[in-house]
Every structure is written in C-alpha cells, then in structure tokens.
mmCIF file of the N, C-alpha and C atoms, coordinates in Angstrom:
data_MODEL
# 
_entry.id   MODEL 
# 
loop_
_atom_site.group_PDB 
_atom_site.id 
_atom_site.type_symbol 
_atom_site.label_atom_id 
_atom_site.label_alt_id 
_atom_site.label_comp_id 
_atom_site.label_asym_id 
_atom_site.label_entity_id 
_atom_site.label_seq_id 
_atom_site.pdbx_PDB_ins_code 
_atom_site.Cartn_x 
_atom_site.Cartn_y 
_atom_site.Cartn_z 
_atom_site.occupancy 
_atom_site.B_iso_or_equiv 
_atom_site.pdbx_formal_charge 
_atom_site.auth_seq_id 
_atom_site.auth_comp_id 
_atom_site.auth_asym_id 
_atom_site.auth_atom_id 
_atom_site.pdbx_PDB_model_num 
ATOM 1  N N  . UNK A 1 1  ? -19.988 60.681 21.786 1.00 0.00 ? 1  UNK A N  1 
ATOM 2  C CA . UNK A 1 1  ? -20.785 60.950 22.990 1.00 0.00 ? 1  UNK A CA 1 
ATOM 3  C C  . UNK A 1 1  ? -19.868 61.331 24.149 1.00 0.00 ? 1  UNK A C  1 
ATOM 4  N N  . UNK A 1 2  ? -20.461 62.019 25.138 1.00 0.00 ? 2  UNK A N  1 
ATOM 5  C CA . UNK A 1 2  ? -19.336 62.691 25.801 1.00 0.00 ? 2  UNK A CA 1 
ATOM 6  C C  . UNK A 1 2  ? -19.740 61.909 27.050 1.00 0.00 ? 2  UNK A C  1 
ATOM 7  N N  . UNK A 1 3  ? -18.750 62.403 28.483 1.00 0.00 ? 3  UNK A N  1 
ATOM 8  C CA . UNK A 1 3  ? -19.525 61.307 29.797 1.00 0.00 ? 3  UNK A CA 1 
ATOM 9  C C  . UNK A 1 3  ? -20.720 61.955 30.111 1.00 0.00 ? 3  UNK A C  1 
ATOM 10 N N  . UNK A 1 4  ? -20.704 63.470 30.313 1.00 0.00 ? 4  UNK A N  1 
ATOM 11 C CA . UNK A 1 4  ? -22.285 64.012 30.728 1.00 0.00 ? 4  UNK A CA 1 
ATOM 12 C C  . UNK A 1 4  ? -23.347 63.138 30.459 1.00 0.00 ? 4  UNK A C  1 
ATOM 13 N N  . UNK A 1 5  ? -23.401 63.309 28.529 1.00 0.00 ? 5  UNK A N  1 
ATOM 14 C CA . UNK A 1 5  ? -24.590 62.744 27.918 1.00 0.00 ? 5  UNK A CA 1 
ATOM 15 C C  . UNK A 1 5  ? -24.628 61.330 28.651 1.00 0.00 ? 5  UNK A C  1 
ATOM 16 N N  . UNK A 1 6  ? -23.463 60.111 28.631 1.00 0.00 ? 6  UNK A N  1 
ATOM 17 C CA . UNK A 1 6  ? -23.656 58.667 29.033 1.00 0.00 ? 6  UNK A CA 1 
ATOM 18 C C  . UNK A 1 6  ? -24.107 58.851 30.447 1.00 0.00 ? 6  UNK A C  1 
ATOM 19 N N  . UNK A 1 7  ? -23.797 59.386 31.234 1.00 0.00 ? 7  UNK A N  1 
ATOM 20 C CA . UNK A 1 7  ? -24.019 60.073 33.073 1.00 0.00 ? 7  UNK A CA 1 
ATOM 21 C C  . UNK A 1 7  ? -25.750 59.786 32.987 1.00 0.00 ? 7  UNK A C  1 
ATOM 22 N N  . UNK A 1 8  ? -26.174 61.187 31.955 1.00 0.00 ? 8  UNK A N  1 
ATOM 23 C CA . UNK A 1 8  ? -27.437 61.054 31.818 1.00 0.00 ? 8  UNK A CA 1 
ATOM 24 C C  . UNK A 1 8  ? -28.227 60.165 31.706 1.00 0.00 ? 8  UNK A C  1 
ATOM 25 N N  . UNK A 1 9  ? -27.460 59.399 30.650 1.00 0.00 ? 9  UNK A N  1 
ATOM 26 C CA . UNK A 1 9  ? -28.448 58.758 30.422 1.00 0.00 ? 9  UNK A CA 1 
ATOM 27 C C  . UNK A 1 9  ? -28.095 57.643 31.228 1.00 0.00 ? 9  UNK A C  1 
ATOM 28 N N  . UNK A 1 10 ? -27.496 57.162 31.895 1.00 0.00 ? 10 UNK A N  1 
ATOM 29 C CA . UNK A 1 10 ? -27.588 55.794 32.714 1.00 0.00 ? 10 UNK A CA 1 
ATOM 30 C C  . UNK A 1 10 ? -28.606 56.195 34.173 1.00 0.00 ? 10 UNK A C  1 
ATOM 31 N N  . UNK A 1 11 ? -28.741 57.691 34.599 1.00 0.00 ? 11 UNK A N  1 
ATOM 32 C CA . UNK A 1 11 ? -29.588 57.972 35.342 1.00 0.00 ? 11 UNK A CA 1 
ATOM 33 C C  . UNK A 1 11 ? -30.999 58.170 34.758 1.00 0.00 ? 11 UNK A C  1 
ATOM 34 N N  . UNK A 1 12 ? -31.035 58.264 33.564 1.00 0.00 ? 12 UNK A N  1 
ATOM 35 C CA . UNK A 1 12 ? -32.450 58.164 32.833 1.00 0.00 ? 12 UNK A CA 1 
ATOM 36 C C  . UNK A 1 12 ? -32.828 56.570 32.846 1.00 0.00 ? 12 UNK A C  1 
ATOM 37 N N  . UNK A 1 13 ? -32.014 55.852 32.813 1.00 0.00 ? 13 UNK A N  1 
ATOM 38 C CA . UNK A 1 13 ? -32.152 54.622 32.476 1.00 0.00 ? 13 UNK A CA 1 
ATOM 39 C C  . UNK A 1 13 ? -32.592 53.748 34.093 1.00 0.00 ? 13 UNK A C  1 
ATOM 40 N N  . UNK A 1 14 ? -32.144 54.460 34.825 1.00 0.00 ? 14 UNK A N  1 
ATOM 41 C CA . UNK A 1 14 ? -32.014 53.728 36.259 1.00 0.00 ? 14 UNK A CA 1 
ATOM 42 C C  . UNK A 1 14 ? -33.412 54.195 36.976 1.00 0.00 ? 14 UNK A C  1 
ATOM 43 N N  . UNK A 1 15 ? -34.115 55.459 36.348 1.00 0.00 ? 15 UNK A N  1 
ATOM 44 C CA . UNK A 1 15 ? -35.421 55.863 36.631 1.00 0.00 ? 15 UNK A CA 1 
ATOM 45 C C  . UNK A 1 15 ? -36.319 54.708 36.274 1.00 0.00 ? 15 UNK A C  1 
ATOM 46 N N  . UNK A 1 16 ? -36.117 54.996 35.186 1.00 0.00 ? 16 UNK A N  1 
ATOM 47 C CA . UNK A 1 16 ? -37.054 54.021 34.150 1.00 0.00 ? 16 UNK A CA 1 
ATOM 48 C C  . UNK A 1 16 ? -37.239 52.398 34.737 1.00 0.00 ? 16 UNK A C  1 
ATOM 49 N N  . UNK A 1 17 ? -36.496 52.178 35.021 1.00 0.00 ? 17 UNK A N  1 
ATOM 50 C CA . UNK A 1 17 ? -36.116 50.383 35.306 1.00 0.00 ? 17 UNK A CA 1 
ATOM 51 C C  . UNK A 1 17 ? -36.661 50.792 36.999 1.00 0.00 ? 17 UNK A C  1 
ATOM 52 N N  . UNK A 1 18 ? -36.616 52.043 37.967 1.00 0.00 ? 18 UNK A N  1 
ATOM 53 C CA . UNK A 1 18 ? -37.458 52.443 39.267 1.00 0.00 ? 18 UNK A CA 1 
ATOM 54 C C  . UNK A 1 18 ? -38.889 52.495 38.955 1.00 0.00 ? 18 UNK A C  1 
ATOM 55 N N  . UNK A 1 19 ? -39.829 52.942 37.796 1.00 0.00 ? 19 UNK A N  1 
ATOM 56 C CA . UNK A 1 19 ? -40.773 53.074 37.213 1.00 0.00 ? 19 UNK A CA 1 
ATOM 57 C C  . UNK A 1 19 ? -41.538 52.011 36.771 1.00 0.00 ? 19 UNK A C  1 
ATOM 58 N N  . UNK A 1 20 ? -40.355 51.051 36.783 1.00 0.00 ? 20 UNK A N  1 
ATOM 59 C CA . UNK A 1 20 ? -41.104 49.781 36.175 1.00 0.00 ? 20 UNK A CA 1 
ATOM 60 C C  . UNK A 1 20 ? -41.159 48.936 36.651 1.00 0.00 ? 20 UNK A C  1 
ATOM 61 N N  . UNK A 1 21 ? -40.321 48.743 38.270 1.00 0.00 ? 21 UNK A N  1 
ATOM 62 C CA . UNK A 1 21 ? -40.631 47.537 39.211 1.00 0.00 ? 21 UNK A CA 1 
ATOM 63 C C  . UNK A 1 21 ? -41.965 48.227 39.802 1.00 0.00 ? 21 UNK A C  1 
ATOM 64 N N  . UNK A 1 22 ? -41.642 49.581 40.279 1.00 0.00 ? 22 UNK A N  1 
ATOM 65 C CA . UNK A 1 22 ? -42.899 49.651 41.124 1.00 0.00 ? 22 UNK A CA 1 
ATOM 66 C C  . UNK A 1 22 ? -44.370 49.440 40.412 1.00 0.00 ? 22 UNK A C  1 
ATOM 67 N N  . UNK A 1 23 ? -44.300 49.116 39.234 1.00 0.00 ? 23 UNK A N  1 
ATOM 68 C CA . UNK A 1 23 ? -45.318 48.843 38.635 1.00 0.00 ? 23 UNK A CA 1 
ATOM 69 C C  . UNK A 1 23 ? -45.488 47.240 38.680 1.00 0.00 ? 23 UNK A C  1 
ATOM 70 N N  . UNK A 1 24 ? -44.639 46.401 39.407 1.00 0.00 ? 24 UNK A N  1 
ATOM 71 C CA . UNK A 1 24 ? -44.895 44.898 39.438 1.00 0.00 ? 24 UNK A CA 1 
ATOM 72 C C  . UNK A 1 24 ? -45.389 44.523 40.725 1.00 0.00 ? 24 UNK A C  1 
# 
C-alpha cells in the first residue's frame, strides 16, 4: 500500500466517524 492510498483512507475514515457522531 502506498501513503496516497493510507492518506485516503484515514480521510475516508475520519468522514465516516464525522457521519456518525452527528448522528448521536
């Protein structure tokens, strides 16, 4: 895996976990 892909995805990941407080 290269850093882009990990980059990505820790900003995919940091959405997701934004997506899911505002849902509490």
């Amino acid at each position: 895996m290269n850093a882009l892909t990990i980059a990505s995805k820790e900003q995919f990941f940091e959405q997701l976990a934004d997506a899911f407080t505002d849902k509490l």
